[in-house]
FIVEXSE-704753 format. One record per residue (C-alpha): residue number from 1; chain; z negated, y negated, x negated. Coordinates in pm, whole numbers. Layout:
! FIVEXSE-704753
<r k="NUM" c="A" Z="Z" Y="Y" X="X"/>
...
This chain:
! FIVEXSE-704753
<r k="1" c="A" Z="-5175" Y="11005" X="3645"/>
<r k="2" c="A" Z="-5180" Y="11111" X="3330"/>
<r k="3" c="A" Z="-5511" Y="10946" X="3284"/>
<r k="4" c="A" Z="-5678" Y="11100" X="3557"/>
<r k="5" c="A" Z="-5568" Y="11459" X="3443"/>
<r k="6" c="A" Z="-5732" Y="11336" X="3123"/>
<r k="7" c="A" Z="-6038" Y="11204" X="3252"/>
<r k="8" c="A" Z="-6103" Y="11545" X="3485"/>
<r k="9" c="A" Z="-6022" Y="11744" X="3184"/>
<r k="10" c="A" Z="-6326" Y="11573" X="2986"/>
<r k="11" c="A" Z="-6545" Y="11759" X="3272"/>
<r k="12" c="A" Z="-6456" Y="12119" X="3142"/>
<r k="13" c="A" Z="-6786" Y="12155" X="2997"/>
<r k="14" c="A" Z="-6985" Y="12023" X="3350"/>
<r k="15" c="A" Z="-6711" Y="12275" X="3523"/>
<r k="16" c="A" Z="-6762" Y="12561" X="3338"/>
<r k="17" c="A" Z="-7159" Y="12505" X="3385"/>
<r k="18" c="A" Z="-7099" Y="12540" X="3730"/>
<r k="19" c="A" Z="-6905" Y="12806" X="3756"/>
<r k="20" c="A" Z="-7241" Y="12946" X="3564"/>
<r k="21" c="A" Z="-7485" Y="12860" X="3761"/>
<r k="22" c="A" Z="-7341" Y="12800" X="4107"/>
<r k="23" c="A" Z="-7123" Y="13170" X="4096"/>
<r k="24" c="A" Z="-7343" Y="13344" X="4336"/>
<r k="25" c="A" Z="-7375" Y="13109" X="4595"/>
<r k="26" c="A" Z="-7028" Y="12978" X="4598"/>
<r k="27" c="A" Z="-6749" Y="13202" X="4464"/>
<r k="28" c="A" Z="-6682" Y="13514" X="4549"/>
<r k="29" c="A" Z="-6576" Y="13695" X="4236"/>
<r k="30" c="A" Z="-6631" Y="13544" X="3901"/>
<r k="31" c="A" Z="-6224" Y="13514" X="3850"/>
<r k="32" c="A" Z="-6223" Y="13102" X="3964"/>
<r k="33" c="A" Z="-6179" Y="12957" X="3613"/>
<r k="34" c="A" Z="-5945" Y="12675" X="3714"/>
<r k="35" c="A" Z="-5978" Y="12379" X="3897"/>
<r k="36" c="A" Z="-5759" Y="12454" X="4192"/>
<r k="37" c="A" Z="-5947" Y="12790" X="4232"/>
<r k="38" c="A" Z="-6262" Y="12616" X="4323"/>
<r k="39" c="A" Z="-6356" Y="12515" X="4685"/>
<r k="40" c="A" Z="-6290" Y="12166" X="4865"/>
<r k="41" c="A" Z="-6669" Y="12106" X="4876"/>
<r k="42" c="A" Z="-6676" Y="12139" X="4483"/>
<r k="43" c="A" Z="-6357" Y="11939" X="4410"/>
<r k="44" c="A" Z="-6582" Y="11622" X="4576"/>
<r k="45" c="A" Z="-6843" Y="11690" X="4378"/>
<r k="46" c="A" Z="-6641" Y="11684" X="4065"/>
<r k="47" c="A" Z="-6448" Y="11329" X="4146"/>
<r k="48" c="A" Z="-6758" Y="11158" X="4250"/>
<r k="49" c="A" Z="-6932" Y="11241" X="3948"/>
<r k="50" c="A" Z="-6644" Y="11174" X="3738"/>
<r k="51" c="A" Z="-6624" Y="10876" X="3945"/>
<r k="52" c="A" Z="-6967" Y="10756" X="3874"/>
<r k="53" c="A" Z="-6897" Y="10778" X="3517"/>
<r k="54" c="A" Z="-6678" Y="10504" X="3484"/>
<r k="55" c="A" Z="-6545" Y="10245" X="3744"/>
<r k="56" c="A" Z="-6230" Y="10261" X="3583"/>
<r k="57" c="A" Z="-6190" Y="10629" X="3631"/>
<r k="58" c="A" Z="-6338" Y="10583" X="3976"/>
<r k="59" c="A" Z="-6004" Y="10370" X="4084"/>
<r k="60" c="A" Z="-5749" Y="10617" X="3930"/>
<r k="61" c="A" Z="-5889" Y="10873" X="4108"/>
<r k="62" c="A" Z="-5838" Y="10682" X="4412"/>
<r k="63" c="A" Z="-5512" Y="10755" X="4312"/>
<r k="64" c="A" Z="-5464" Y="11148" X="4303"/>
<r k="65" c="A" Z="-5416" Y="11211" X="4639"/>
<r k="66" c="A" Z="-5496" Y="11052" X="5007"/>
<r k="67" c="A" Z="-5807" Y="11273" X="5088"/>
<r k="68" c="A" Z="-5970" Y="11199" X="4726"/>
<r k="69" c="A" Z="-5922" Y="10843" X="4788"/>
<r k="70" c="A" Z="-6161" Y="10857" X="5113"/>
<r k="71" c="A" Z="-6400" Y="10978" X="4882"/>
<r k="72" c="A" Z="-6430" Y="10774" X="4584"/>
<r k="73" c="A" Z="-6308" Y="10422" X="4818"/>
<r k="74" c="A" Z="-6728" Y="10358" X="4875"/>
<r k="75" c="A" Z="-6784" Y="10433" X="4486"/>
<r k="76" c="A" Z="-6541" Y="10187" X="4353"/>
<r k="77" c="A" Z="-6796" Y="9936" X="4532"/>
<r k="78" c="A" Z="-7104" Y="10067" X="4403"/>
<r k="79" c="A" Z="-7049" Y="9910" X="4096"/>
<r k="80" c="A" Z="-6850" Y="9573" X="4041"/>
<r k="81" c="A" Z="-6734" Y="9474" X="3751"/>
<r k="82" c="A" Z="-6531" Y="9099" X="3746"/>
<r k="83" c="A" Z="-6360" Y="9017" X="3428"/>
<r k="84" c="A" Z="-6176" Y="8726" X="3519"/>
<r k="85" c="A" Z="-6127" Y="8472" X="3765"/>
<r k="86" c="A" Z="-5820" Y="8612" X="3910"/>
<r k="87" c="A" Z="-6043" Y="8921" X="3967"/>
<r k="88" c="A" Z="-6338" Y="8695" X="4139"/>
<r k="89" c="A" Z="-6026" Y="8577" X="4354"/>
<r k="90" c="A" Z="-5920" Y="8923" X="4448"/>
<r k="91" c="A" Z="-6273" Y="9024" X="4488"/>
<r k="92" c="A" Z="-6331" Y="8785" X="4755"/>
<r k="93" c="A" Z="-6053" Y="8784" X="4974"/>
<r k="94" c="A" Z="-6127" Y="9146" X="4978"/>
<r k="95" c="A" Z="-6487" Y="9049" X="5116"/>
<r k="96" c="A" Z="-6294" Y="8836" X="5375"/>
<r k="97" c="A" Z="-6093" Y="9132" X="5480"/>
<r k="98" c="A" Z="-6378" Y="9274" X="5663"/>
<r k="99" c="A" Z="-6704" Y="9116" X="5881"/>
<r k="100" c="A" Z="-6963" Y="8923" X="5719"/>
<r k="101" c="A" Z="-7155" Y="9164" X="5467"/>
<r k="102" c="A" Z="-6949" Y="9431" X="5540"/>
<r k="103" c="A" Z="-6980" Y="9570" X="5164"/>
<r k="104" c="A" Z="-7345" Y="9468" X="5103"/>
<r k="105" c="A" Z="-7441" Y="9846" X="5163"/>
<r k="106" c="A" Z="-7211" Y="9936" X="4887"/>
<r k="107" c="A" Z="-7296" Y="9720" X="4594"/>
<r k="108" c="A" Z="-7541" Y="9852" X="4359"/>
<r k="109" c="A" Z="-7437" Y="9705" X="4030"/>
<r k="110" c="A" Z="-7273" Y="9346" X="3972"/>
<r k="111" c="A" Z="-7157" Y="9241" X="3673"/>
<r k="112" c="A" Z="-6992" Y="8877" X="3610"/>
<r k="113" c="A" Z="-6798" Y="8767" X="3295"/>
<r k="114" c="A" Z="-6826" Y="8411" X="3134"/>
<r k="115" c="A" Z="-6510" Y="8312" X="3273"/>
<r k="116" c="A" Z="-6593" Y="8306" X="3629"/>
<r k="117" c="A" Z="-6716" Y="7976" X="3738"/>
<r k="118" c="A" Z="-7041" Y="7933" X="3986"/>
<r k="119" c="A" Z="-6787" Y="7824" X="4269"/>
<r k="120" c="A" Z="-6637" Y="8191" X="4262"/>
<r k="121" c="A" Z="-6956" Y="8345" X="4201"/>
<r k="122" c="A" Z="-7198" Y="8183" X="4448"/>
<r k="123" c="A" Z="-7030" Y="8326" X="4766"/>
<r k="124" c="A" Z="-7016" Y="8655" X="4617"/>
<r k="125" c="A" Z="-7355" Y="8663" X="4533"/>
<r k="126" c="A" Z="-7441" Y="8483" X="4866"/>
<r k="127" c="A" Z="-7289" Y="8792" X="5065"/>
<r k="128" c="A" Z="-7349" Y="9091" X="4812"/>
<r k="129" c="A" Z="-7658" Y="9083" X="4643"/>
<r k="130" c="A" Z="-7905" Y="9111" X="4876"/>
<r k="131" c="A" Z="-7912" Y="9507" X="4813"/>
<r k="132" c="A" Z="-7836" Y="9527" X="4409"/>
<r k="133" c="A" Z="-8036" Y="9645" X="4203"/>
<r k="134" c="A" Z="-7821" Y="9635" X="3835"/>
<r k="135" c="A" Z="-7711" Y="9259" X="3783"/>
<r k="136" c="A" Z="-7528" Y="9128" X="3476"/>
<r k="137" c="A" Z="-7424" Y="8771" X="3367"/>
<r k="138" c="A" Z="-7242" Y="8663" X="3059"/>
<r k="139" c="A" Z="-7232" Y="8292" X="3053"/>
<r k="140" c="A" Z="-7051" Y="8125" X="2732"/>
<r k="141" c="A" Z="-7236" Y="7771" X="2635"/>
<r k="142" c="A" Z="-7418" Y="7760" X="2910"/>
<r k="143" c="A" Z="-7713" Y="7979" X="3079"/>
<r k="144" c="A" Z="-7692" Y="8273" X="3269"/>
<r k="145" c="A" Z="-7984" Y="8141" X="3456"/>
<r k="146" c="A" Z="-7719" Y="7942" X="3681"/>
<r k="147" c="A" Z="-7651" Y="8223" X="3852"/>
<r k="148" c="A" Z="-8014" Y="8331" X="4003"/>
<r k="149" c="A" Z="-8088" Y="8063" X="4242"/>
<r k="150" c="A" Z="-7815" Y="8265" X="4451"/>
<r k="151" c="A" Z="-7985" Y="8570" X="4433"/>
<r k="152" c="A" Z="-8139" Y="8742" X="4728"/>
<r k="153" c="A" Z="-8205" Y="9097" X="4643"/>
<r k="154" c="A" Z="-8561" Y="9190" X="4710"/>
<r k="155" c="A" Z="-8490" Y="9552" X="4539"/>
<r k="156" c="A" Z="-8339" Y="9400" X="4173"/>
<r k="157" c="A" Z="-8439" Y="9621" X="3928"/>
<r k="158" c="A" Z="-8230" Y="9561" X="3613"/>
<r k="159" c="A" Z="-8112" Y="9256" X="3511"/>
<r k="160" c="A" Z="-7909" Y="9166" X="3199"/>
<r k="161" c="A" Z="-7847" Y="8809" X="3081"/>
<r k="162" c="A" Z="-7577" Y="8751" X="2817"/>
<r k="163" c="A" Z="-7504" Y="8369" X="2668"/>
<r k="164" c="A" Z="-7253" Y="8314" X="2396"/>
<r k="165" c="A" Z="-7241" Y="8022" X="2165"/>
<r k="166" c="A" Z="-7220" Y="7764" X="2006"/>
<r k="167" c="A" Z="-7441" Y="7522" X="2164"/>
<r k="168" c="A" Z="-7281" Y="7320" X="2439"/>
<r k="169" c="A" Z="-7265" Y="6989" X="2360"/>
<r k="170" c="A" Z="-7420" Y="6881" X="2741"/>
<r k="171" c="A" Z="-7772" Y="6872" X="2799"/>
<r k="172" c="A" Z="-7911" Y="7165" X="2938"/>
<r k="173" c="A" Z="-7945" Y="7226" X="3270"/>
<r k="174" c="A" Z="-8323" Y="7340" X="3406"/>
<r k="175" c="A" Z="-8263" Y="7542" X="3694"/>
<r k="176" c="A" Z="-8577" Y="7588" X="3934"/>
<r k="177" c="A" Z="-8540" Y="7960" X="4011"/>
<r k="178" c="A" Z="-8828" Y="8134" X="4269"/>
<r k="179" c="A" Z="-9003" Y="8380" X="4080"/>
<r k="180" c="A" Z="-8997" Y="8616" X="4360"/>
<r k="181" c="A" Z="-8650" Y="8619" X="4263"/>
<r k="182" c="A" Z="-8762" Y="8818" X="3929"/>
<r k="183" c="A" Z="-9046" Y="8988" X="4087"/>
<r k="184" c="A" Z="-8881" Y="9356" X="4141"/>
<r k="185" c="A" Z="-8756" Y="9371" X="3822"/>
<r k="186" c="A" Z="-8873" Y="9672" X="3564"/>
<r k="187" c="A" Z="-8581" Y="9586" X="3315"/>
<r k="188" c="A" Z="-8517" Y="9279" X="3172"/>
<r k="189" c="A" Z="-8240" Y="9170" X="2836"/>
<r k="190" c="A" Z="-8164" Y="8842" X="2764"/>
<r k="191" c="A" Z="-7934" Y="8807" X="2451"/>
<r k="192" c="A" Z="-7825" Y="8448" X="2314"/>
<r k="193" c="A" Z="-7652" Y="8376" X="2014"/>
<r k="194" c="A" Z="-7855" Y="8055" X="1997"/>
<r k="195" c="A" Z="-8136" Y="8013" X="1752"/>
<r k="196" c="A" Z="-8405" Y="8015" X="1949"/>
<r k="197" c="A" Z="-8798" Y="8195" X="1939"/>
<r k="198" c="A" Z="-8847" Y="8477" X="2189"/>
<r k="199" c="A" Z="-8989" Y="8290" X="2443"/>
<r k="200" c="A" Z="-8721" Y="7996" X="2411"/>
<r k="201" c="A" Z="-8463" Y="8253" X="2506"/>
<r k="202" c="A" Z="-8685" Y="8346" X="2813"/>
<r k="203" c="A" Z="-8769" Y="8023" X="2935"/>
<r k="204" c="A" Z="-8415" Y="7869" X="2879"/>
<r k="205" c="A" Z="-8214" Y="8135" X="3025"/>
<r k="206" c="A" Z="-8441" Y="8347" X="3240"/>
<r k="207" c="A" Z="-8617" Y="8011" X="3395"/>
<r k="208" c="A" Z="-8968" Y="8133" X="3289"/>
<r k="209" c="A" Z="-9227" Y="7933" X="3126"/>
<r k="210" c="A" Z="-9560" Y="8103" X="3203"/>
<r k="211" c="A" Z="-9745" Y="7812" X="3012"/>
<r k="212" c="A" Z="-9884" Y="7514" X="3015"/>
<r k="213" c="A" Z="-10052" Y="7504" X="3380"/>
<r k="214" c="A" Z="-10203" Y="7701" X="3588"/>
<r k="215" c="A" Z="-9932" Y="7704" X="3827"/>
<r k="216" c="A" Z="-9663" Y="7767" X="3573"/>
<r k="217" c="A" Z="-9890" Y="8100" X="3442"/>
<r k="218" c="A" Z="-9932" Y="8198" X="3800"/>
<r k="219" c="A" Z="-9588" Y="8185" X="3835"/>
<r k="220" c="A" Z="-9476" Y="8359" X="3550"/>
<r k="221" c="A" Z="-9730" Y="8649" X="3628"/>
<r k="222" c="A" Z="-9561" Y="8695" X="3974"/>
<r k="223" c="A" Z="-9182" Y="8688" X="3835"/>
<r k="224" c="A" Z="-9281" Y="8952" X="3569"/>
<r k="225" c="A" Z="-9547" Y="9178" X="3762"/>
<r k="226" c="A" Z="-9305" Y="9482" X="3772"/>
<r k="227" c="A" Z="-9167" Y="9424" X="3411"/>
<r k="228" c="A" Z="-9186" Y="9790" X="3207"/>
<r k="229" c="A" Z="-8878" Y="9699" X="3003"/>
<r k="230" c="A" Z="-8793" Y="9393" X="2791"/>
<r k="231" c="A" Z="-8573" Y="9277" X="2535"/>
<r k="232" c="A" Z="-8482" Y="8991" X="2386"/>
<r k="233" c="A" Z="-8303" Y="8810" X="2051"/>
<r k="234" c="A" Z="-8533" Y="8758" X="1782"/>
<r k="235" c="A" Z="-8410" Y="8578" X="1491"/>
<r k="236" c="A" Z="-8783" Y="8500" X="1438"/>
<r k="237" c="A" Z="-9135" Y="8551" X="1559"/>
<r k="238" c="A" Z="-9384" Y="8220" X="1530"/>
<r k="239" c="A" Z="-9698" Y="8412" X="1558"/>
<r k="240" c="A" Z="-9904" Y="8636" X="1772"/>
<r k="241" c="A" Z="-9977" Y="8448" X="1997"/>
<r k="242" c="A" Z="-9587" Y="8502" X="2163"/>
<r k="243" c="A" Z="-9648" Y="8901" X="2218"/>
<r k="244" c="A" Z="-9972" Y="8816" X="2345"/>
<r k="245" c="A" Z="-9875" Y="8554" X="2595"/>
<r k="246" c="A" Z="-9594" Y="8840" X="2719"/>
<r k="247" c="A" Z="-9874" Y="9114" X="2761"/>
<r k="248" c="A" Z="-10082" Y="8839" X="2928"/>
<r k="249" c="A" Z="-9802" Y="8769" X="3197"/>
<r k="250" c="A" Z="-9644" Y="9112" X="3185"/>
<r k="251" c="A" Z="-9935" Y="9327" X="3216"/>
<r k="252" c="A" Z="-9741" Y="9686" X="3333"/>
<r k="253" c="A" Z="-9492" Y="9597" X="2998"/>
<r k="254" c="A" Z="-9457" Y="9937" X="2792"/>
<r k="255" c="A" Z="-9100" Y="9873" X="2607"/>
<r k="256" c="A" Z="-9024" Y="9527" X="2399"/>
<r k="257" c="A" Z="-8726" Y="9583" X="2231"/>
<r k="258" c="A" Z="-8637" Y="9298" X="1953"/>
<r k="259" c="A" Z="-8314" Y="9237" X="1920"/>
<r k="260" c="A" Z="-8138" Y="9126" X="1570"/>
<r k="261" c="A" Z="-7825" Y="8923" X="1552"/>
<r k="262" c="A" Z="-7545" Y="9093" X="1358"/>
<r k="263" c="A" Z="-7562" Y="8825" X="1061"/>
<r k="264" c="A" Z="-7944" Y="8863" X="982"/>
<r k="265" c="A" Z="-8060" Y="8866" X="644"/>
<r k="266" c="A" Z="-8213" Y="9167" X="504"/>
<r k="267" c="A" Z="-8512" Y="8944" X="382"/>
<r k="268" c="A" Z="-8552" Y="8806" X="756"/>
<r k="269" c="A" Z="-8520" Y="9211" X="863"/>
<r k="270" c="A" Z="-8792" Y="9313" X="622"/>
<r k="271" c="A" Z="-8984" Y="8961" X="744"/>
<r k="272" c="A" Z="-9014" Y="9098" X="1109"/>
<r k="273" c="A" Z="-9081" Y="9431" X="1011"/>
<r k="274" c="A" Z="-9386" Y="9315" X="793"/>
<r k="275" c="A" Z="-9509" Y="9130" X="1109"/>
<r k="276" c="A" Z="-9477" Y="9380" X="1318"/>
<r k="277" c="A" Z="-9673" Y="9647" X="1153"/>
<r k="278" c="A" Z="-9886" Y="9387" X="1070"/>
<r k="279" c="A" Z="-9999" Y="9385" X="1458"/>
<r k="280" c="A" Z="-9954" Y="9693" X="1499"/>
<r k="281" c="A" Z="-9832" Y="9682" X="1842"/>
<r k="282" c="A" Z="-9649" Y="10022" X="1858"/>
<r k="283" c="A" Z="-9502" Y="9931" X="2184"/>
<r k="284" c="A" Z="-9235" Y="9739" X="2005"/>
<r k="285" c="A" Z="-8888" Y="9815" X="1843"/>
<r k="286" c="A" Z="-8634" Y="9612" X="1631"/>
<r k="287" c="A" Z="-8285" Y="9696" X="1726"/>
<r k="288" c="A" Z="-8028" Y="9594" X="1486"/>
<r k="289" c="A" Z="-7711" Y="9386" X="1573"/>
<r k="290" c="A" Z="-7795" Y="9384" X="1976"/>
<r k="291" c="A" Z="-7929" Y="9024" X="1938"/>
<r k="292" c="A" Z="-7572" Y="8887" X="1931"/>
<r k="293" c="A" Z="-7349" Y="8801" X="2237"/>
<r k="294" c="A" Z="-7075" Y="8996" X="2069"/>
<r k="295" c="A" Z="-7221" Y="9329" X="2060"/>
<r k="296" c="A" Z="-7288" Y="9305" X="2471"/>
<r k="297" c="A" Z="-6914" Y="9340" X="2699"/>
<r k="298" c="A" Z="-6880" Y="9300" X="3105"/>
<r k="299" c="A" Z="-6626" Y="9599" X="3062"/>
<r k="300" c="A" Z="-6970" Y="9814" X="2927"/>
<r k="301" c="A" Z="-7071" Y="9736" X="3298"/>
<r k="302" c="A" Z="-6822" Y="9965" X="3475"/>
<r k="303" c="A" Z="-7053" Y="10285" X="3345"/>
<r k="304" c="A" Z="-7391" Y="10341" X="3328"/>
<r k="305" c="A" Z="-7609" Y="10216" X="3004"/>
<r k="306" c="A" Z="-7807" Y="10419" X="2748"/>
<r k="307" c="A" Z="-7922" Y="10139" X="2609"/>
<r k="308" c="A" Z="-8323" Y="10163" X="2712"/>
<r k="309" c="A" Z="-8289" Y="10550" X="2694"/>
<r k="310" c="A" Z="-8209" Y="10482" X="2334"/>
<r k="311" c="A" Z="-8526" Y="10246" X="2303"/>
<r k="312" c="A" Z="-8798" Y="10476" X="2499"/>
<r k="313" c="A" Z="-8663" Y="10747" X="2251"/>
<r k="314" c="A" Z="-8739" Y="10520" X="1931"/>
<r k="315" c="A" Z="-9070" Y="10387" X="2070"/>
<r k="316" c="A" Z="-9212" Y="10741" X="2189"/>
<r k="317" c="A" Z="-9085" Y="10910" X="1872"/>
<r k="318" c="A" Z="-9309" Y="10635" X="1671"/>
<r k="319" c="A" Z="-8983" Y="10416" X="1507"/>
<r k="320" c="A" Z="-9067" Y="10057" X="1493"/>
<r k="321" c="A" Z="-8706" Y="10005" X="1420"/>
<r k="322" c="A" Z="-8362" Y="10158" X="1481"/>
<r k="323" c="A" Z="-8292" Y="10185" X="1085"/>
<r k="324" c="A" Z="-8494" Y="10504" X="1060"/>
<r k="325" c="A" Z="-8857" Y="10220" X="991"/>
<r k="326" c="A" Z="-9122" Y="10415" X="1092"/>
<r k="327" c="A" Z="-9496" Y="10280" X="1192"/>
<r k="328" c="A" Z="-9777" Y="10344" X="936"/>
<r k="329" c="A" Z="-9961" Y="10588" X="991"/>
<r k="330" c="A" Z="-10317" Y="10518" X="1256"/>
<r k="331" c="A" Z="-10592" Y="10399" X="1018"/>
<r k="332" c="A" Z="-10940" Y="10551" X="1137"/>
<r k="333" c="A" Z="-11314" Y="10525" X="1072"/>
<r k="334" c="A" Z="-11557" Y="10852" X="974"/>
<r k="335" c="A" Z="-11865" Y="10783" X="882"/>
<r k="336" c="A" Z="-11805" Y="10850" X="453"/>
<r k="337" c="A" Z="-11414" Y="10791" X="554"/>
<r k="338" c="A" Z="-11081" Y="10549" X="469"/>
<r k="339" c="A" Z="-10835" Y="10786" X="578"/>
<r k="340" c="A" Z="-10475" Y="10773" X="727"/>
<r k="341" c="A" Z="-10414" Y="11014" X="1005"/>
């Protein structure tokens, strides 16, 4: 409890706002200062934003008092978080509580940590995804791509893929994965803490390899035909030629955020950062330390992610990194001119 009064005192400032701007139309006098002064109506709209905030929050409000818990019991669905098997075990007899896709409405956000094996997550996915649109997978020594062949959602719109090392010691599985499975999607991170070019980490644990054919190019064209939003670890870039093929395949892209593992050298920092202005693609931004499993957690699932607001902000502000690295200035051409403008 004492939690909860903690976590509705952190909403003083969105309260007193409120009481600001809502006064006229919903108070009488301007003497409701406290929390108990305001009206029913206002007390939901209070716990389900604090509710939205954090899943965790959301369930000890659930707590509080009978008629509160009506109101935040479809939130706590709107965004699952499972951290352990035990919890994938709950999770489903839950499901089995009630008909056939009973929660399906509910689930906007799933998030699965590397300890939950495909036999728990498959009939989850089976029954609940056909409506998400946030999905994240953390997968430890083996890819996160395991997971999509059970996805149905024809509205996905964020998807976050997470694999921890080392290297498994077992071949590597390729997984054949529809592309209309990836088609929806405008946001797209795929973190590995294996060395690996950008496109090896897209092609080993997002299933995509638009190359080679024809029908492998018109295939990866129709999985990334919504893509806006991409990231991915860099530890290196082996020419051009990769940031052109992802232009070529994701045509509407407008974010690529590179991603540096924790343990980079400076020289392989100052490397990419020569390379990058070099091609002066200005839709691009090197994020420091994001490129390693470690600095991604399922528990950052339970509320939402300002992760890409972050990256829109460094990319329309003209940063080509988040170390304060900005882009040189726009070379142009007079006619008796070499200037920088």
């Amino acid at each position: 409890m004492e939690k909860t009064d903690a976590a509705i005192s952190s909403l003083n400032a969105q309260l007193q706002n409120i009481l600001v701007h809502d006064s006229e139309e919903k108070f009488a006098s301007t003497e409701h200062t406290t929390f108990e002064d305001l009206p029913v109506e206002l007390h939901r709209e209070i716990f389900e934003f604090a509710a939205r905030l954090d899943g965790r929050c959301a369930f000890r409000l659930t707590q509080v008092a009978r008629y509160v818990h009506v109101w935040i019991q479809p939130i706590l669905y709107e965004r699952v978080v499972l951290r352990s098997p035990e919890a994938a075990k709950t999770f489903i007899r839950t499901l089995r509580s009630k008909p056939f896709r009973y929660f399906e409405p509910l689930i906007k956000s799933l998030a699965f940590d590397s300890s939950i094996p495909t036999a728990q997550a498959k009939p989850i996915l089976v029954e609940c995804s056909k409506r998400l649109i946030l999905l994240s997978i953390f997968r430890e020594g083996d890819s996160p791509g395991i997971f999509m062949p059970f996805i149905s959602s024809p509205i996905l719109r964020r998807l976050t893929l997470v694999e921890r090392g080392p290297k498994s010691e077992h071949p590597r599985r390729v997984y054949k994965i529809r592309p209309e499975v990836y088609s929806s999607l405008t946001h797209l991170v795929i973190v590995s803490d294996l060395h690996q070019s950008l496109w090896d980490n897209l092609s080993t644990n997002a299933c995509i390899r638009p190359w080679g054919t024809p029908e492998n190019e018109k295939a990866g064209k129709l999985a990334l035909q919504s893509l806006t939003h991409l990231a991915v670890t860099v530890n290196a870039i082996y020419g051009e030629m990769e940031i052109d093929l992802i232009r070529q395949v994701a045509e509407k892209l407008r974010y690529l955020a590179l991603l540096e593992p924790s343990n980079i050298a400076t020289g392989k920092h100052e490397q990419l950062l020569m390379f990058l202005r070099a091609m002066d693609q200005r839709f691009i931004v090197l994020i420091r330390d994001m490129g390693s499993a470690d600095s991604w957690q399922v528990d950052d699932c339970f509320r939402p992610s300002q992760f890409w607001t972050k990256v829109e902000n460094l990319v329309d502000s003209g940063y080509v990194s988040d170390r304060g690295d900005r882009w040189l200035p726009l070379r142009y051409s007079g006619q008796n001119s070499d200037a920088f403008v």
